[in-house]
C-alpha positions in Angstrom: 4.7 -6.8 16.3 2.3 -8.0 18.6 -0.1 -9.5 15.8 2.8 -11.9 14.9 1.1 -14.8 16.3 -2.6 -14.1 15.8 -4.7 -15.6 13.4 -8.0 -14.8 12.0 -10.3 -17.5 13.0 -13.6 -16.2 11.1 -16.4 -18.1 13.7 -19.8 -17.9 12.3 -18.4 -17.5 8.5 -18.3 -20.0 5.6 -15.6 -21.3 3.7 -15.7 -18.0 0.7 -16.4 -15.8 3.7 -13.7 -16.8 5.7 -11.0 -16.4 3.4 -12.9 -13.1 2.3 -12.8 -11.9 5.7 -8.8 -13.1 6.1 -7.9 -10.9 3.2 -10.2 -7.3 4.6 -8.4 -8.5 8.0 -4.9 -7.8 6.7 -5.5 -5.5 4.7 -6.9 -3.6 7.8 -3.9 -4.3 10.0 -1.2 -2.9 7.4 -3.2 0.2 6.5 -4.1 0.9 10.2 -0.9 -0.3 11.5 -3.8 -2.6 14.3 -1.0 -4.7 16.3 -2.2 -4.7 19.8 -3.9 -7.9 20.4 -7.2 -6.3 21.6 -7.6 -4.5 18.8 -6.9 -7.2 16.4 -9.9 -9.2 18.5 -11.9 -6.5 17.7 -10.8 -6.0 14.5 -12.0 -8.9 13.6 -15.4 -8.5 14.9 -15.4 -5.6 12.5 -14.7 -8.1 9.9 -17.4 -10.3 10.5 -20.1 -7.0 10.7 -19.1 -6.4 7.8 -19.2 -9.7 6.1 -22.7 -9.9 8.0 -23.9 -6.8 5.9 -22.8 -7.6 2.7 -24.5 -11.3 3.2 -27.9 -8.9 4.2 -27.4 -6.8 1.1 -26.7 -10.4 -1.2 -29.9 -11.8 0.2 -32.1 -8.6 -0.6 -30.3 -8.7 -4.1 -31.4 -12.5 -4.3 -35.3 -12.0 -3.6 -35.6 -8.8 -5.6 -34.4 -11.0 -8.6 -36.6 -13.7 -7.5 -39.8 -11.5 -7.6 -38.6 -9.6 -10.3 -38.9 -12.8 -12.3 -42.4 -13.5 -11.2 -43.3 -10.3 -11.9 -44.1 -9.3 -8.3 -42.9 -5.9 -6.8 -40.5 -6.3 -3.7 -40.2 -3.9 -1.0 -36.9 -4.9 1.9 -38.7 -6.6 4.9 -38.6 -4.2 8.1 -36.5 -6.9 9.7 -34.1 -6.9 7.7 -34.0 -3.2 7.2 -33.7 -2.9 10.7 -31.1 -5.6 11.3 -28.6 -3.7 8.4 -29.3 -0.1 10.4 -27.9 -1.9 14.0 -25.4 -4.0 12.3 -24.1 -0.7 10.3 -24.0 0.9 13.3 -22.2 -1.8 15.3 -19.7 -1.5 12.4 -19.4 2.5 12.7 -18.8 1.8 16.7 -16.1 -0.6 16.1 -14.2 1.5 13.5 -14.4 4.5 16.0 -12.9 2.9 18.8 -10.3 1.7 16.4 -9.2 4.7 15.5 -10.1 5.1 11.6 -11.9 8.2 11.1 -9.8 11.2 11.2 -10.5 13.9 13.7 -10.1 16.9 12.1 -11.5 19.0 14.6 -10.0 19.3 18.0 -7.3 16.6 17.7 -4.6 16.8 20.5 -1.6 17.4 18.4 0.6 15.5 21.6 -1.9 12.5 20.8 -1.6 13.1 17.0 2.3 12.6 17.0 2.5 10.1 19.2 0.5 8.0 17.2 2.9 8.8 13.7 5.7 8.4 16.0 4.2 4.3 16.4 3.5 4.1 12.9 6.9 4.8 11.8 8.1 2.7 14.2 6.0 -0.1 12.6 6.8 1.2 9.0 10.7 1.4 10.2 10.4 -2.2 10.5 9.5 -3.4 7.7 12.1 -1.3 5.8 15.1 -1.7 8.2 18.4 -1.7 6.4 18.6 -5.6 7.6 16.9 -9.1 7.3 16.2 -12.1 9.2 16.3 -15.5 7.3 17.4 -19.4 7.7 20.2 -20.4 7.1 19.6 -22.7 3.8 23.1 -25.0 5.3 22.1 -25.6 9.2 18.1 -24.0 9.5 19.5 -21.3 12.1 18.0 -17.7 12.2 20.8 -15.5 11.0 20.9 -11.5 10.7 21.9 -10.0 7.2 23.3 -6.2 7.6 24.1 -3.8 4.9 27.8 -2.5 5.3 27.9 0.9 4.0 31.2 0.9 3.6 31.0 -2.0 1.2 29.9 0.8 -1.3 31.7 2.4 -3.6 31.2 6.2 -4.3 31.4 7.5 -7.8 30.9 9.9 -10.6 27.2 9.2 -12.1 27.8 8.1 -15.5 24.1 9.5 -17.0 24.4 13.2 -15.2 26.7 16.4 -15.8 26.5 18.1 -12.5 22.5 17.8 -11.5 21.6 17.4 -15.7 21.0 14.3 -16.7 22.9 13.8 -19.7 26.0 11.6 -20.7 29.6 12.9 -22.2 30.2 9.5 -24.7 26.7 8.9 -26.0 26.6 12.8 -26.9 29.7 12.6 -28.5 28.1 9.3 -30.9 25.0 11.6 -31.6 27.6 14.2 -32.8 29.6 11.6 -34.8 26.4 10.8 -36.2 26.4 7.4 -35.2 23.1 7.7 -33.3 19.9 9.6 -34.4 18.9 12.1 -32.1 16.2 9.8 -30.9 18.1 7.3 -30.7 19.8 9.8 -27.8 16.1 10.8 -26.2 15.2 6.9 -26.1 18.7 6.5 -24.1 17.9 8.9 -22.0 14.6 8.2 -21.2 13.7 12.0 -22.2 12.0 13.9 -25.1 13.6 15.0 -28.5 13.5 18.9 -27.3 15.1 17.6 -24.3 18.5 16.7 -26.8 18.2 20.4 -28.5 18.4 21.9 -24.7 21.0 19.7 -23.9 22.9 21.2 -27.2 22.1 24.5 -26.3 22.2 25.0 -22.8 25.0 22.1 -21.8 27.0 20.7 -25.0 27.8 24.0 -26.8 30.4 25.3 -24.6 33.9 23.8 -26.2 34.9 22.4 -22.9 32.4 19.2 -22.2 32.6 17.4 -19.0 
């Protein structure tokens, strides 16, 4: 992925706000998949517009408590009204041109798949049937691949057929070595699910 080596630098934020705005910046990049470099730039302009209105709101929260404990009434200065509208709208801007509001209406399907088709491609790899580490002996990047053919295929021990169910703990719940839900708790399945099993599976002479 391009973001690989990009790091959110948080100009213009505190210490809190910085690592606030580190956390909403990853979280945006794995839920919109954002890896093209650009994007991550302005992605993080998003984050600090956003940062920048909640600091609005916490400062109109601050002097509403302040005059509420003089006993004055407060009304939100125009300024600052004003300066929340633009910077909301800066914010709505940004999100548009990054691509997070669904258009529902008049989407080019050809555009539409192409973008799933990069998504999986971002999801495929992060669940890729291998893994990259270092070598704990000589700090070199090695490749770990699962062989398939180092597994070994056989008969589920907790199904008959597509019913889950199992041949020897039946055969202790009819020795009456187990309670019946004993047998449900086993199975990780209701007490009426044992009486189907009797009826429907278990009461043919012939089992498994």
């Amino acid at each position: 992925m391009e973001n690989i080596n990009y790091e959110f630098k948080g100009v213009g934020l505190n210490r809190s706000e910085r690592q606030h705005g580190e956390k909403k910046f990853q979280n945006y990049c794995v839920h919109y998949h954002i890896d093209a470099y650009s994007d991550l730039q302005m992605l993080e302009e998003l984050v600090y517009q956003e940062i920048m209105q909640e600091r609005l709101k916490a400062k109109v929260t601050f002097l509403e408590e302040k005059y509420k404990k003089e006993d004055k009434e407060y009304s939100v200065p125009r300024h600052i009204v004003e300066t929340m509208k633009i910077n909301f709208e800066q914010i709505l801007v940004i999100k548009e041109k990054l691509g997070m509001f669904e258009n529902k209406e008049g989407k080019d399907g050809f555009i539409y798949i192409q973008q799933l088709k990069e998504k999986f491609k971002i999801w495929c790899q992060g669940n890729q049937g291998s893994r990259t580490i270092v070598c704990p002996h000589c700090s070199k990047i090695i490749l770990l691949k699962i062989r398939t053919e180092a597994w070994e295929a056989q008969k589920h021990p907790f199904f008959k057929d597509k019913v889950l169910a199992n041949r020897a703990l039946w055969q202790l719940y009819k020795d009456e070595k187990i309670t019946k839900a004993e047998v449900a708790a086993v199975l990780g399945c209701s007490v009426q699910y044992v009486d189907w099993l009797e009826k429907k599976i278990y009461q043919a002479p012939a089992q498994e």
